[in-house]
N, C-alpha and C positions, 0 to 999 in steps of 0.2 A: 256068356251073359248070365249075371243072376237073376232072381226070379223076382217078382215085384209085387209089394204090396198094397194095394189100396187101399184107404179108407174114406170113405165118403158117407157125408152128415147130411144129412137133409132134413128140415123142417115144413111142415106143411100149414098151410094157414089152420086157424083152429075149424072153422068149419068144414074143412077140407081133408081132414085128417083119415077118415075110414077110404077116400074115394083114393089118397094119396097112396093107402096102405096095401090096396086091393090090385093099383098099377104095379109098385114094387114087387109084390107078389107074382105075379105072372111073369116078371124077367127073370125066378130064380132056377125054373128045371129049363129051361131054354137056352140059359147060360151057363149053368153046370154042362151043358151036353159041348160044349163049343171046345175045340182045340186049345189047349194051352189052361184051361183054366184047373187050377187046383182045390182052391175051395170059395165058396161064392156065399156066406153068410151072412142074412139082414136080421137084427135086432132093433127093437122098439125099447124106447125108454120108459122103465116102470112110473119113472114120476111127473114124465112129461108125454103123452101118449102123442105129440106132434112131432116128438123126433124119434126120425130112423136112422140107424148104422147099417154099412154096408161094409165089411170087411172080407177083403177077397185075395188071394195067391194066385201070381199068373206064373208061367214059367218065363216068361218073357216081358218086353213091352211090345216088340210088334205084335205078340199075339195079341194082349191086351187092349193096342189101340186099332186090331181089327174087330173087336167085341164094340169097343165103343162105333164104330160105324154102321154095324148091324142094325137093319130094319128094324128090331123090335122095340131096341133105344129109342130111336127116331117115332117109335109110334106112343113106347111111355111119353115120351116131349110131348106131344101132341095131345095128348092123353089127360095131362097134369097141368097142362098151360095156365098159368094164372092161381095155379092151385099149392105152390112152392114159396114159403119166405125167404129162405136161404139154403142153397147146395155149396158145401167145400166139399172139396176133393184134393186128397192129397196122397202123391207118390211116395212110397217109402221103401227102405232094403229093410231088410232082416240082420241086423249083426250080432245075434246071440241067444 
């Protein structure tokens, strides 16, 4: 199986943008620690401070889509409710 890349866009409402910024934060050494994950990178947009990249290598998807079930996901959700304009998410391979 090869390894799989994530990237996932998320925008946060304007007023929401530091509280959005502050949950994101808190999944990054929790999910570096997790099996399978290679590298787990979030970037904010210099000209748009409401949008965050999340660029990640897993070695797998099963691992990956054990990451996405994890409690702390589930508690960002809960966390950011209401607080989200738009999340994409999309899988990708690496071909070069």
């Amino acid at each position: 199986m090869s390894k799989l890349t994530i990237v996932a866009n998320i925008i946060a409402k304007a007023d929401k943008v530091e509280l959005v910024k502050a949950e994101l934060v808190k999944l990054i050494d929790v999910t570096r620690a997790e099996e399978g994950c290679i590298n787990y990178d979030l970037h904010q947009d210099n000209e748009n401070p409401a949008h965050f990249l999340f660029y990640e290598n897993w070695q797998s998807r099963e691992l990956w889509q054990t990451h996405m079930n994890n409690t702390h996901l589930a508690d960002y959700m809960a966390a950011t409710e209401g607080a989200v304009d738009s999340f994409v998410l999309n899988e990708m391979t690496h071909i070069g």
